[in-house]
C-alpha positions in Angstrom: 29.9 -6.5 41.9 33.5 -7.8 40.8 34.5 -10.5 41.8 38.3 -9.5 43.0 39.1 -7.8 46.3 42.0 -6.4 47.7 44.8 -9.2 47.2 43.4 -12.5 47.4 44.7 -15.1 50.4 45.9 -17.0 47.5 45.2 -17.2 43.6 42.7 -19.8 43.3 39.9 -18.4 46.1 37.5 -17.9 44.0 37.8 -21.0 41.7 38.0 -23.0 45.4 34.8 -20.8 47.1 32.7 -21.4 43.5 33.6 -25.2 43.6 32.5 -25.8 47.7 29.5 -24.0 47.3 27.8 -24.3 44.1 25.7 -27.1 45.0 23.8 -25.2 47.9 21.2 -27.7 49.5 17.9 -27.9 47.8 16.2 -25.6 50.3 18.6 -22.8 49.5 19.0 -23.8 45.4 16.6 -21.5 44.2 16.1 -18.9 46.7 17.0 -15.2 46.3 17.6 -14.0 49.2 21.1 -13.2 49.7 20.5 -13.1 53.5 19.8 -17.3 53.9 22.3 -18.0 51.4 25.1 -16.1 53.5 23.9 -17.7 56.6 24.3 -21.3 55.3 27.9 -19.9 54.1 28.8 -18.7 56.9 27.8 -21.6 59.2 29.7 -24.1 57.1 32.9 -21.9 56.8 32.5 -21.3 60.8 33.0 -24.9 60.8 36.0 -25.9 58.8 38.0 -22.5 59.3 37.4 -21.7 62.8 40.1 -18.8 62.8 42.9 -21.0 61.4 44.5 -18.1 59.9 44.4 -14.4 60.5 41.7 -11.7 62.1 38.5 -10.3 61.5 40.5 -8.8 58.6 41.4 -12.1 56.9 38.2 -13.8 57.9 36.2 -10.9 56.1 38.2 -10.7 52.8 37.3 -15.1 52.7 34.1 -14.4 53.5 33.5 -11.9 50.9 35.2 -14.0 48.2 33.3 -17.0 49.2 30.1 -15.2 48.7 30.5 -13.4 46.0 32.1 -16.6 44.3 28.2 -18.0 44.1 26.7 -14.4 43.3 25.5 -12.7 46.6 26.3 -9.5 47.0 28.7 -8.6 49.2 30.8 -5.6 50.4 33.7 -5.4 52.4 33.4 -3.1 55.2 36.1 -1.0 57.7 35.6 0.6 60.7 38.8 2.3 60.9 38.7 2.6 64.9 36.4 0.4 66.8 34.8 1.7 69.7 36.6 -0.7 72.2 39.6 -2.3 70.5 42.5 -0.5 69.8 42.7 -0.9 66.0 40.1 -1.2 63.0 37.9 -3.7 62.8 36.9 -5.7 59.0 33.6 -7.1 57.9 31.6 -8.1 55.2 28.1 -7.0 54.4 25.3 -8.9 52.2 23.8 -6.4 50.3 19.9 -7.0 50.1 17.2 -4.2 50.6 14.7 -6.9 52.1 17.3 -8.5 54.9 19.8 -5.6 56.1 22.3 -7.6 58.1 22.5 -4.7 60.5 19.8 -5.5 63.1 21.1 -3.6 66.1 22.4 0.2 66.6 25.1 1.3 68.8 24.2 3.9 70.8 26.1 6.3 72.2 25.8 5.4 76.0 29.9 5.3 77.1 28.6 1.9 78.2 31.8 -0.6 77.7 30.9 -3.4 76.1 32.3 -6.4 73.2 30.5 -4.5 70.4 32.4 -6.3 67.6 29.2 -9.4 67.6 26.6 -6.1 66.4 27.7 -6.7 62.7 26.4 -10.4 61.7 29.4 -10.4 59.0 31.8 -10.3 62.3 33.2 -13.5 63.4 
């Protein structure tokens, strides 16, 4: 995958993702599943960012850098109208065969609902 997408918050994002997280804890060092990895990434950036800047846009394009800074796979996704917000909603997606990170289906109910926490990569 390359490693550049869209415009970059700022020039160094990838250099600053590779050096936060290239030391991944010694349970995660020398696994291969994208999936695990993400989740640790995405539990620590929860942490320090917390939506200091930007929207689900923003939030996805970091994401997506910080991930594919260390190698995981990772797309950057668009809905361009969610269901219940009045604008398109951003996400990233791990890409691994054995851990899809799309556990849950909308279905098609006209049930009103938050629907933006059914994609993991959401924020």
């Amino acid at each position: 995958m390359p490693y550049r997408l869209i415009y970059p918050p700022w020039d160094k994002a990838r250099e600053f993702f590779f050096e936060k997280y290239k030391n991944l804890p010694d349970s995660l060092a020398q696994s291969t599943n994208s999936f695990l990895i993400a989740e640790y990434v995405k539990k620590d950036f929860k942490q320090w960012y917390n939506g200091k800047w930007g929207d689900c846009y923003h939030e996805g394009i970091l994401m997506t850098i910080a991930l594919r800074s260390i190698g995981v796979p990772t797309s950057f996704e668009t809905v361009p109208q969610w269901a219940n917000i009045d604008r398109a909603h951003h996400f990233y997606k791990v890409l691994d065969k054995e851990n899809d990170t799309i556990t849950k289906l909308i279905d098609n109910r006209n049930i009103p609902f938050d629907s933006r926490h059914v994609v993991p990569g959401s924020f």
